[in-house]
N, C-alpha and C positions, 0 to 999 in steps of 0.2 A: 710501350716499346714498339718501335718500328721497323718492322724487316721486308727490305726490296731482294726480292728474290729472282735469280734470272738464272738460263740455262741455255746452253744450244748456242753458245754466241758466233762461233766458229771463225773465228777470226785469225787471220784474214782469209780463209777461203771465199764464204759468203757476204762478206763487207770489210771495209779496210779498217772500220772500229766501228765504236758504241755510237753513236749521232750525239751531237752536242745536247740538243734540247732531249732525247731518253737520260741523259748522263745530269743534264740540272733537273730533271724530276726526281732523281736519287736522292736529293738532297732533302736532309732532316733524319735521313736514314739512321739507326743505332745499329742495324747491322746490315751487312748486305751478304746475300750467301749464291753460290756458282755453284750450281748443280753439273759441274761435267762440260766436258766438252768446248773448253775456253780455246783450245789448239797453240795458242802461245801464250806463256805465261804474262807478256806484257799487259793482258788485259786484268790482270791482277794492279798490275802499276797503276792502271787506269783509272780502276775502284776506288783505291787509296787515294784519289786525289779526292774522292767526294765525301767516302769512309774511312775510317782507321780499323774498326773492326769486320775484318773481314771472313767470312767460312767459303771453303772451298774445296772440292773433292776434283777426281781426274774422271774422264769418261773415255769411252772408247777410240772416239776419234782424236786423243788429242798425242800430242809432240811425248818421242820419250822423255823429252824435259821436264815439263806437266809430271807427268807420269811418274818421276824420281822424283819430285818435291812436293806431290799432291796424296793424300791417299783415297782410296775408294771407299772410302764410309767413315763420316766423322757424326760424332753425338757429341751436341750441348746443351746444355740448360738454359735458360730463361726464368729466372724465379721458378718455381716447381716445374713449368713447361719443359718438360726433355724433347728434342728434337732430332732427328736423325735426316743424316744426308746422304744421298747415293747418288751416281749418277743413273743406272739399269742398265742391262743388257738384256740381248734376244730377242726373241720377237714382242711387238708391241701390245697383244691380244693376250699376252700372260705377264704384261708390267708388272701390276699391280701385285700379282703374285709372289713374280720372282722380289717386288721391293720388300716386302710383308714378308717373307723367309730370311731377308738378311737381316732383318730387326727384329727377331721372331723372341729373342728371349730380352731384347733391350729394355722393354718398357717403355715406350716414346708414346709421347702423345700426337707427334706431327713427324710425316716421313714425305719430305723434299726430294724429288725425282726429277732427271730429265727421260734423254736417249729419245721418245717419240716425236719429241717437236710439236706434241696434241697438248693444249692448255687441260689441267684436270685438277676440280677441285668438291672432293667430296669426303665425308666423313662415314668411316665404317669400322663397325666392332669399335666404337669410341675413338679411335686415331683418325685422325685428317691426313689425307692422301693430297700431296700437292704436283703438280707440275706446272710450272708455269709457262712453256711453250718457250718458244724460240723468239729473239729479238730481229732476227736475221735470217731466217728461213721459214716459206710459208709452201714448203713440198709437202709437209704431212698435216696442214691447216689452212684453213682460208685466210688468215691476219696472222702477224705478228704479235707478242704480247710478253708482260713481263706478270710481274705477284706481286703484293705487297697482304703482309701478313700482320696483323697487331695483339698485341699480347695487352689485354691491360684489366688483370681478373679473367675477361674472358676470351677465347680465342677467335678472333675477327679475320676471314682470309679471304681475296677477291683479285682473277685474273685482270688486268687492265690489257684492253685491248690497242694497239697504235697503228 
């Protein structure tokens, strides 16, 4: 199972979309998940043209529209793998915290963040801590970068950099 993971897209503030050639790397995707911060929901449409299954949560900066159709924390499974989505808030030096308190009685084995724009991928207390950075903004990183995440027995996860 293949999950391209992206966050931070900010569209159209920071780009007018996804880049064609980030957008045919998607592909083969099973699922694709938006960590936050899409700003208009058209890049939902977008997704859908590469994936049908799509997860997506709202973040701070996006459209009250986003906001009324998205919710701020969604949990799914993956064969046993539960997953958990947020976008974060707050300051970036207590992410990890604040994501780890929202999921605190979920039981997830993988919790997908944006909000810092910082690529992060590391495992603690058993859960994997993702963020996969911004495709679109390099204020809070030196590159841009998306996730791809693979489920298959066991759990394979690695930021690609563009």
């Amino acid at each position: 199972m293949k999950i391209v993971v992206i966050s931070d897209t900010h569209i159209p503030l920071h780009a007018n979309s996804i880049p064609k050639t980030i957008l045919d790397s998607f592909r083969g995707a099973d699922v694709i998940v938006h960590a936050g911060d899409l700003v208009e929901l058209s890049v939902l449409d977008t997704l859908k043209t590469i994936c049908n299954n799509i997860k997506a949560v709202c973040g701070n900066m996006d459209s009250p529209e986003v906001k009324k159709h998205l919710p701020e924390k969604q949990i799914f499974s993956i064969g046993r793998v539960r997953i958990g989505v947020t976008h974060g808030r707050g300051a970036p030096t207590h992410l990890i915290e604040t994501v780890s308190n929202l999921f605190k009685n979920e039981k997830v084995d993988i919790i997908i963040f944006g909000h810092s724009h910082s690529p992060f991928n590391e495992k603690r207390h058993g859960i994997l801590y993702f963020n996969p950075g911004s495709l679109t903004d390099t204020y809070f990183s030196s590159y841009n970068s998306f996730g791809i995440i693979e489920i298959d027995g066991e759990i394979k996860a690695e930021i690609i950099k563009i």
